[in-house]
C-alpha positions in Angstrom: 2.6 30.1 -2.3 5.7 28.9 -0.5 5.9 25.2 0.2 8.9 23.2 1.6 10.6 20.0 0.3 11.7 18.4 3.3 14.7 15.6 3.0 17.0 13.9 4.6 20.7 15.0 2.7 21.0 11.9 1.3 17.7 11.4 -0.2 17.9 15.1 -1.3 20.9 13.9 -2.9 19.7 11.2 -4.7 16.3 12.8 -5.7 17.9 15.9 -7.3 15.5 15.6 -10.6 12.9 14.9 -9.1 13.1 18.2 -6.4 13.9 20.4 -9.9 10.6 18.6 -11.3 8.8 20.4 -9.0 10.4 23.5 -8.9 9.6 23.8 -12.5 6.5 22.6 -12.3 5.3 25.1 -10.0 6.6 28.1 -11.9 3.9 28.0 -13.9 1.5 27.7 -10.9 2.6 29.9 -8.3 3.9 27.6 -6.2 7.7 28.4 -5.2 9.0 25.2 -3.7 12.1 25.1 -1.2 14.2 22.3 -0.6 15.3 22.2 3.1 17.0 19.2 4.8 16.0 18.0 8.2 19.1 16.2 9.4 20.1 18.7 12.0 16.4 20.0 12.8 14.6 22.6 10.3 15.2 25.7 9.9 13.3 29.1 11.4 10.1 30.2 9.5 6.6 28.6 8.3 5.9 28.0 5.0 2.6 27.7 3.1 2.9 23.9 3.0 5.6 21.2 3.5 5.9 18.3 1.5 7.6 16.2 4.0 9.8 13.5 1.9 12.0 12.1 4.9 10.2 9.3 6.7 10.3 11.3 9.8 7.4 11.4 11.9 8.6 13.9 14.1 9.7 16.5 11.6 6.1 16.6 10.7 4.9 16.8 13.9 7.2 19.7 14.4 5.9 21.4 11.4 2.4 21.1 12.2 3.2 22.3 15.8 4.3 25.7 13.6 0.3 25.7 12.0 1.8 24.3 8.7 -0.3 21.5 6.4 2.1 18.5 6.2 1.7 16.4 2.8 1.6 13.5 4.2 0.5 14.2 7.9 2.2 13.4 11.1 0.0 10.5 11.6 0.2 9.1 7.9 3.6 9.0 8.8 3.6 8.1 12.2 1.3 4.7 10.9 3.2 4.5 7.7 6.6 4.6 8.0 6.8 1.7 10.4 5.6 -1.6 9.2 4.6 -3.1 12.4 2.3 0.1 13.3 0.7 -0.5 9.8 -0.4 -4.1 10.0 -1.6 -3.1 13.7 -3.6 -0.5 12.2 -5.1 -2.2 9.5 -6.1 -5.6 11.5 -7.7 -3.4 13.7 -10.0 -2.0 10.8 -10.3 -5.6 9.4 -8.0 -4.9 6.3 -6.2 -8.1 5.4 -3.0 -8.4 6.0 -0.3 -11.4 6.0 -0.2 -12.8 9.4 2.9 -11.2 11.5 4.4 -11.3 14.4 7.0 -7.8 15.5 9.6 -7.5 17.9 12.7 -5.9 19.1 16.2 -7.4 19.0 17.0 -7.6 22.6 13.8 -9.4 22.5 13.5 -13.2 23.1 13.2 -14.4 19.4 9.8 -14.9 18.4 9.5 -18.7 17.6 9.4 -19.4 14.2 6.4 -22.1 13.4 7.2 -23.0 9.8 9.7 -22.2 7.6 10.5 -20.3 5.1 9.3 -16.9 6.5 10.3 -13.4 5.6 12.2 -11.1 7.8 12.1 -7.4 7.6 12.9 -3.9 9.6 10.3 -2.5 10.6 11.2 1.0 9.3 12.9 -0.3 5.9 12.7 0.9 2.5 13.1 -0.1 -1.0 13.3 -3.8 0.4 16.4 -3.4 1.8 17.0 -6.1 4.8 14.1 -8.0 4.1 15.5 -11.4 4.0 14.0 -15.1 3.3 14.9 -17.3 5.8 15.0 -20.9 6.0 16.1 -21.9 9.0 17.4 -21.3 12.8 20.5 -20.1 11.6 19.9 -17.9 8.7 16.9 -16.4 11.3 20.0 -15.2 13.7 21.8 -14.0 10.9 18.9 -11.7 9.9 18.1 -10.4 13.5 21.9 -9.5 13.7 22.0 -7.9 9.9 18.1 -5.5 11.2 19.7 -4.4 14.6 19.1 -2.4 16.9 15.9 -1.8 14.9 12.6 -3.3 15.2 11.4 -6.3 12.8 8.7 -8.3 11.9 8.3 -11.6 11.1 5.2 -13.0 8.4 4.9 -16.4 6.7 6.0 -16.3 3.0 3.1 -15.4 0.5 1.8 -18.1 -1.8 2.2 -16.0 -4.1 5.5 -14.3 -4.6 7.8 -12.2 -6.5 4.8 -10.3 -7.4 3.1 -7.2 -6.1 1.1 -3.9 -7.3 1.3 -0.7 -6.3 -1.4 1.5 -6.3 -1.1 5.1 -6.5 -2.9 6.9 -4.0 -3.4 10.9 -4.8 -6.0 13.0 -2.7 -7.5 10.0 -1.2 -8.0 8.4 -4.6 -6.6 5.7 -6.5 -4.9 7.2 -9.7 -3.0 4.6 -10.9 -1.3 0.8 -10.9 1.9 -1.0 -11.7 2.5 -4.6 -11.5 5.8 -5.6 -9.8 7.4 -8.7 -11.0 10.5 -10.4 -10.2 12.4 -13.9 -11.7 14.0 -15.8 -9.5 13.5 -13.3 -6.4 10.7 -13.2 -3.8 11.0 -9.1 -3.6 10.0 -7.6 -7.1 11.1 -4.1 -5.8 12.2 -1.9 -8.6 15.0 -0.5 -7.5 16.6 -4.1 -6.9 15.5 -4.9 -10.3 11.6 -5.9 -10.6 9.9 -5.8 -13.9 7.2 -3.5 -13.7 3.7 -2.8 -16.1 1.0 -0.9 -16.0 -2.2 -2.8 -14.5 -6.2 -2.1 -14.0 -7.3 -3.0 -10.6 -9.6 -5.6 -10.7 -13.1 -5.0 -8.5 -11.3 -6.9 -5.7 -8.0 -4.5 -5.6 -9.9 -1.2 -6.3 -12.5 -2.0 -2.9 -9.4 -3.0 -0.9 -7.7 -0.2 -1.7 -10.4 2.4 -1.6 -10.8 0.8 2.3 -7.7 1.3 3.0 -8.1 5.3 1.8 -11.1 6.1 3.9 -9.1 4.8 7.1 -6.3 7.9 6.6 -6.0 11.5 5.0 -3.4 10.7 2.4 -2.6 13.4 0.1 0.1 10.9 -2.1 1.1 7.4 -1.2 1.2 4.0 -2.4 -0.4 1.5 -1.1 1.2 -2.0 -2.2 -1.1 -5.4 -2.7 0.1 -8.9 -2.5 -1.9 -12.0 -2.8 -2.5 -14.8 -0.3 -4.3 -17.1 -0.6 -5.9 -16.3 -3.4 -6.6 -13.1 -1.8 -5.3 -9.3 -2.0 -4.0 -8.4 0.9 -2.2 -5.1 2.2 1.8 -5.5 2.4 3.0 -1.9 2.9 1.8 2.1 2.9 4.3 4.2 1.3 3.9 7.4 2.6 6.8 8.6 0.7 6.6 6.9 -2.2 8.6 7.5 -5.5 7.3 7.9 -8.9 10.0 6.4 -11.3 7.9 3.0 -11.8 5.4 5.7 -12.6 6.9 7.1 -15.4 8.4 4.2 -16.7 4.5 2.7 -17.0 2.1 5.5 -17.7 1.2 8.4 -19.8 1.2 10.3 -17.1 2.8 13.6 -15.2 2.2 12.2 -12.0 4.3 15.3 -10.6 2.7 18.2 -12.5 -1.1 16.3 -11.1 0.5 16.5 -7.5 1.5 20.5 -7.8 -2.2 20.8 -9.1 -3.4 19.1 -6.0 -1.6 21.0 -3.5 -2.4 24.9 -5.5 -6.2 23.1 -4.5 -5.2 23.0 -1.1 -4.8 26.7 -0.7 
């Protein structure tokens, strides 16, 4: 069984244990896994599978247009990999979601009721570019630090500085970490956010498993904030990283996803 992980050079670059996690991974289970980068189109030839970890809708697309199985599919990714098509997505199958409001810099500026609010590129990662803003000024700034991309606009969350991720794998939640942050309303990990294992409360686990019978997700995350008292979807990540995994639970999440795709055969 031949399968392809698909990545942009950089993020091959910067992934580099975790591609030779699987490859060893698979030994043992048949699976030969090939990294291939994207940037200048793919290469000739269709594998068994692709595990597509480039948030490129149209490389999947591509790929499927060969006959291969994506991991996640064109459309996860199509949906997932742009925040406004997500929240669009999920009002329209009344999944809560923090009010927004999306738009394109050469755009006339969506007004702004109350401030703060949260600014954020629409195809961002990692929370890179999201910015609080508290005024006119700092508002310009932002739209001039996102362009030429898309952005959207929400209120700030009463709560903030925390999240959860939830671990999506086969459709099914697998697992949870709590994302906390002092002193910053993004409790990312990679820009420094505590993180703990957590059990999803009845609440979390019926939002989330809503959320998985909307989509075919093989693995994704799918993050929870609260307003207003309330869970409420912020983000899918259709490709979503593992290390807060790891850090948090007894768990190969890696050697569970090889398993998944040998039962895709």
């Amino acid at each position: 069984m031949t399968v392809w992980l698909v990545y942009e050079k950089a993020g091959a670059e910067r992934n580099r244990e975790y591609i030779n996690m699987h490859i060893e991974r698979g030994k043992s289970r048949g699976i030969e896994f090939v990294p291939v980068l994207c940037d200048d189109g793919l290469p000739e030839g269709r594998p068994d599978l692709a595990v597509v970890r480039a948030m490129r809708p149209d490389v999947s697309k591509e790929l499927e247009g060969r006959g291969v199985r994506c991991v996640n599919s064109a459309r996860v990714s199509e949906i997932c990999n742009n925040k406004a098509r997500t929240y669009e997505f999920l009002h329209a199958n009344n999944i809560p979601v923090i009010p927004w409001v999306s738009a394109l810099p050469e755009d006339t500026p969506p007004e702004i009721e109350q401030y703060p609010a949260v600014i954020k590129p629409c195809c961002g990662h990692g929370g890179a570019n999201v910015t609080l803003i508290h005024n006119d000024a700092e508002y310009a700034q932002a739209r001039e630090k996102i362009a030429p991309d898309e952005y959207v606009i929400q209120p700030l969350a009463t709560e903030t500085g925390r999240d959860m991720r939830v671990y999506i794998l086969g459709g099914e939640p697998v697992a949870a970490v709590l994302r906390s942050a002092d002193g910053d309303f993004r409790s990312n990990f990679s820009l420094g956010g505590k993180v703990e294992a957590k059990a999803l409360s009845d609440a979390e686990r019926s939002l989330t498993e809503r959320v998985c019978k909307l989509l075919p997700f093989d693995y994704c995350g799918i993050d929870i904030m609260y307003h207003n008292g309330k869970p409420v979807i912020n983000e899918i990540e259709d490709v979503v990283g593992s290390r807060m995994l790891y850090a948090t639970h007894d768990m190969d999440i890696v050697a569970m996803f090889v398993d998944y795709l040998v039962s895709l055969k």
